[in-house]
Every structure is written in structure tokens, then in C-alpha cells.
C-alpha positions in Angstrom: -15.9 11.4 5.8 -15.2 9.8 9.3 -15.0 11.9 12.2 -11.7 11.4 13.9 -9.3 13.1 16.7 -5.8 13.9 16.2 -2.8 15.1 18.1 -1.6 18.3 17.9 1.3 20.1 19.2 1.8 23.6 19.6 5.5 23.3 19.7 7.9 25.7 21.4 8.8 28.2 19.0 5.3 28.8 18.8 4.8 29.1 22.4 7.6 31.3 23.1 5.6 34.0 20.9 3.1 33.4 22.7 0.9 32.4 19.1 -1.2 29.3 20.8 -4.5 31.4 20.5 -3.6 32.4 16.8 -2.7 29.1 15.9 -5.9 27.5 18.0 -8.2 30.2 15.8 -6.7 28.0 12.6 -7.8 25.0 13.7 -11.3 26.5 14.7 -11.6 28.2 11.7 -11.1 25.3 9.4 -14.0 23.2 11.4 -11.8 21.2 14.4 -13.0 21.2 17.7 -10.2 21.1 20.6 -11.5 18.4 22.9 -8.5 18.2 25.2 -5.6 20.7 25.6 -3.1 21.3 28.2 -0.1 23.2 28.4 2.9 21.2 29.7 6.9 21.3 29.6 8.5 18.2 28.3 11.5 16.7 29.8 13.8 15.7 27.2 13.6 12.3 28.0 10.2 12.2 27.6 10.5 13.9 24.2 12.3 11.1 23.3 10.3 8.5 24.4 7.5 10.0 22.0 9.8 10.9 18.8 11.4 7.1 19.5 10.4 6.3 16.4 13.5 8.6 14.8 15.9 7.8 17.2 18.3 6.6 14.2 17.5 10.1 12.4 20.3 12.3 12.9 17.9 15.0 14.3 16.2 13.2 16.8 18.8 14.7 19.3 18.4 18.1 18.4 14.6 17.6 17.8 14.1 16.4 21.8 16.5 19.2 22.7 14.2 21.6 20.8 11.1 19.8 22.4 12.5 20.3 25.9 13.6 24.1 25.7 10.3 25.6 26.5 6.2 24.6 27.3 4.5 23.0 24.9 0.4 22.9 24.2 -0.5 19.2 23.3 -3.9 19.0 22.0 -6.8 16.7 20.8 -8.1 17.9 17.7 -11.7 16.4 16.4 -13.2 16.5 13.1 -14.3 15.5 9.8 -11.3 13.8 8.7 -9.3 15.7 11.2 -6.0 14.0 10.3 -5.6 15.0 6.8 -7.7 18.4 7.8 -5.2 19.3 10.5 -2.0 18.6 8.1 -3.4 20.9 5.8 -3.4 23.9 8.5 -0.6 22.9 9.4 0.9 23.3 6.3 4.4 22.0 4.4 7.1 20.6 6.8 9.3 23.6 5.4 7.8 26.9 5.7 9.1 27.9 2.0 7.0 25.2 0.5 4.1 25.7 3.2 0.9 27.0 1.2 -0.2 30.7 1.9 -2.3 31.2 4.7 -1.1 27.6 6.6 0.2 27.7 9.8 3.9 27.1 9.1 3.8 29.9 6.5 2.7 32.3 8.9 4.3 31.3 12.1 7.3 29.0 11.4 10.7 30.1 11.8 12.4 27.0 10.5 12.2 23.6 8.9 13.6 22.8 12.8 11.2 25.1 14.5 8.2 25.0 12.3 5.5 25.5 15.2 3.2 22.5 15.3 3.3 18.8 15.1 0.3 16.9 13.9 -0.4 13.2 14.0 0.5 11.5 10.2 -2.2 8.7 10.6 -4.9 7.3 12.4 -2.6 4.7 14.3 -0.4 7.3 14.8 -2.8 9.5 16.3 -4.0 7.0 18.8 -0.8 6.2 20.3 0.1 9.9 20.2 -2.8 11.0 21.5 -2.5 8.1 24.3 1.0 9.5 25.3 -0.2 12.5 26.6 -4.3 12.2 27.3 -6.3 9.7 29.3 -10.2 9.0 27.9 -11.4 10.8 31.0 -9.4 14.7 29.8 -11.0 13.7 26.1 -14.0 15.8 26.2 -15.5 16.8 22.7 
């Protein structure tokens, strides 16, 4: 398998709780390095600038509402296939379906607050991971 970075988002639910080491110690643990992490608060305009793509979802509102109610830790996650490898930490969307020992089973509150975001594909990783990061903070 290819190693590859993805984006990862410790979202604010998460933050609030002040989980971003617990969750970090996941990612770790299943064999991703964190080569670039900062700890930022979104407006919400520029939440929606990087959820565009589901600007005709009737969530999308809500979602950069959400996004833009408290910091957030964006991070660059590298790996053996670290795209499928971080979804699987991450676990199911909804929390009730997420496997045991997943992030969102532990840690989510909500199908709306489920804790973390992770990049669905490698084009979606690079232009996510371009939002936030320039090459010079990517440092694995």
C-alpha cells in the first residue's frame, strides 16, 4: 500500500471536551503520523467555502454554523493508506452504526456532532489538505 496524507479535523464537539489528545492517541495508535496540526477557529464563511461542495444539502447551513461555534484542530494525517486507515478510526458517520472502539463511538455526540472529519479520497484530500496547510507547515 501507497503511503498517503490526509485531512483530518478534530471538530468542535470534540474540542469543546477538550478530547484532541485522546482522539490524536487513535490515530497514533493505528500507525498515522501527524505531520502538520494547528489549532484554529473557523469563521463561518470560511466553513463554507470548504464544505461548498454541499451547499445545496439542507445541512450545509447548520453544518458551517456548527463549524464556526468553537476552535477546531485541522490536521495532516500520513500513512500506509491513510485515507481508508483514518475512516476507519474515525468510524461510521452515525455513532450507532460506528464500530466499537472507533472514534465516533467513543466520542461522538451526534450524527451532527460526530467529532472528526476525514478526507473521503485522495483528490479530496489534496484540495482539503491545500485549504488549510502550505507545503512548508507539512513536515512528516
Amino acid at each position: 500500500m501507497a503511503i498517503e496524507r490526509t485531512l483530518s479535523i478534530i471538530k468542535p464537539d470534540a474540542t469543546k471536551r477538550n478530547l484532541t489528545g485522546k482522539i490524536n492517541a487513535k490515530f497514533e495508535e493505528a500507525g498515522l503520523r501527524i505531520v502538520a496540526q494547528k489549532r484554529i477557529h473557523l469563521t463561518p464563511a470560511q466553513a463554507g467555502q470548504f464544505y461548498a461542495e454541499h451547499k445545496e444539502r439542507g445541512f450545509y447551513a447548520e453544518l458551517c454554523d456548527f463549524m464556526a461555534s468553537e476552535p477546531v484542530v485541522v490536521q495532516v494525517l500520513q500513512g500506509e493508506g491513510a485515507i481508508l486507515k483514518n475512516r476507519e478510526v474515525m468510524g461510521a458517520t452515525n455513532p450507532a452504526n460506528a464500530a466499537d472502539g472507533t472514534i465516533r463511538k467513543e466520542f461522538a455526540l451526534s450524527v451532527g456532532e460526530n467529532s472528526v472529519h476525514g478526507s473521503d479520497s485522495p483528490a479530496s484530500a489534496e484540495r482539503e489538505i491545500g485549504f488549510f496547510f502550505s507545503g512548508l507547515e507539512l513536515v512528516g
